[in-house]
N, C-alpha and C positions, 0 to 999 in steps of 0.2 A: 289880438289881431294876428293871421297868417304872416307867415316868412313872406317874406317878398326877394322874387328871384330876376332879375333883367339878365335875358340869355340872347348868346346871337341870333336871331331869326330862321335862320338854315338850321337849326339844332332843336328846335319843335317841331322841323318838316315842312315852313314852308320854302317854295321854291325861287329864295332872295338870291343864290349863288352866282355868279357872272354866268355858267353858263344855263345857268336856269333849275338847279337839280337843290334838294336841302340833302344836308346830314342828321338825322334826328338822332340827337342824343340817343345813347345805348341805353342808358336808366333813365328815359323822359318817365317813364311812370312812377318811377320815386321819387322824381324830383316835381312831378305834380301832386304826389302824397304831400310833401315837404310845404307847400305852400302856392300862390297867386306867381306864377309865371308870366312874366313881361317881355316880349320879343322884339327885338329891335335889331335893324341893319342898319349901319352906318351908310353902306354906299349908299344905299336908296333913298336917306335920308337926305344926303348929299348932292342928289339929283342925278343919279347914274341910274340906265336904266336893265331891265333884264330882259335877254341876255346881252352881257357887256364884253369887252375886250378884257382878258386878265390884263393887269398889274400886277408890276414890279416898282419895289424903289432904286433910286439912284442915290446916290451920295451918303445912305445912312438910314435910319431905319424910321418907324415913328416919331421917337422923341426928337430925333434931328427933322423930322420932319416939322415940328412945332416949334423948332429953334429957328426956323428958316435956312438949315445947313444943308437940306436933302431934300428930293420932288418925287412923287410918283407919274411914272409912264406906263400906257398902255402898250402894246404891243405893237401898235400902228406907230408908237415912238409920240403920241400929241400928249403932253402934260396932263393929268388930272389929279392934281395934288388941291387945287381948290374947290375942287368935289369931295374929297377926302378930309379937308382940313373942315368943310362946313357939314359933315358928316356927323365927325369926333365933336361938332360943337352940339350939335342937334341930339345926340346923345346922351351928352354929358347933363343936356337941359332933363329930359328922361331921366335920367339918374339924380339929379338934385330933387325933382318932383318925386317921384318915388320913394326917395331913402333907402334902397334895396338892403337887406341883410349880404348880400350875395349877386356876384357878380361874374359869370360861365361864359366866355366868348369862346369862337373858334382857331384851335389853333391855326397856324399858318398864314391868316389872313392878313393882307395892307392894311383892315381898319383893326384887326381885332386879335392879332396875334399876338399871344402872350409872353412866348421864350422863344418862337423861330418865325422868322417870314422872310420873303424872298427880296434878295439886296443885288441886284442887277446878277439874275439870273442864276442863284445859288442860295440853297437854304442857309440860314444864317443865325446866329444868335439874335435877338431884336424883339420887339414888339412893333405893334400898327398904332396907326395914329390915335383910330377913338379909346384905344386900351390906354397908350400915355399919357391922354388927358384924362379919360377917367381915374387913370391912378393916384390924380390931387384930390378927388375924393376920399381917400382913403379907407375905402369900403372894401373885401378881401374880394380877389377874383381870381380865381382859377380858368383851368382849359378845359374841354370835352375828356380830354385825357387825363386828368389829375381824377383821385378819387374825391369822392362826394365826404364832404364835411358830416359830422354827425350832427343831427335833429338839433340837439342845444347848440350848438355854434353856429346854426344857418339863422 
């Protein structure tokens, strides 16, 4: 059976980003060598729609956000942290159905940030919410920016 890859959505080019644009992976084509590519946005799973207001968090980052310690805000300052949190769950279903070898979201992002996102207006160390509920998965994920696993380990 093919590798199976669940990437964020904007990283095969389509155009899920808030303001409507994707980032297509710099190696999408090795990583369509590699195997069945599965694309998935949290926000829009979440019911936000494109183009949307960025978010920020306040109080802490993903996992505080699934602890109930921290919310995300848009820009207009209205709460969408239960668009986010039913994002990271919609995802997480994706991912249990799948079993992914491999799991590439984009950096920076409130749902899908791996090592930085934005914490009331300043990059920050942190992840987004759908990456810290995926991460009870235990299934390995990287960023756009990390290098690509070799052929046996994906």
């Amino acid at each position: 059976m093919p590798n199976r890859i669940v990437l964020s959505a904007c990283l095969v080019g389509l155009r899920t980003r808030y303001d409507g644009s994707s980032r297509p992976h710099p190696l999408l084509e090795a990583l369509r060598a590699k195997g069945v590519l599965v694309p998935v946005c949290p926000e829009i799973l979440g019911g936000l729609g494109i183009p949307r207001l960025p978010c920020r968090f306040s109080g802490g980052d993903g996992a505080a956000v699934l602890r109930g310690e921290a919310s995300i805000i848009d820009t207009n300052g209205t709460d969408r942290t239960f668009s986010f949190l039913r994002g990271a769950e919609e995802t997480a279903r994706v991912v249990e159905l799948i079993s992914p070898d491999l799991i590439i979201f984009k950096e920076g992002s409130p749902s899908c940030g791996i090592r930085r996102v934005d914490i009331e207006g300043k990059q920050q160390q942190g992840c987004g919410v759908a990456t810290a509920l995926a991460a009870r998965s235990g299934i390995p994920m990287i960023s756009e920016e990390d290098p690509l696993p070799e052929a046996r380990q994906v």
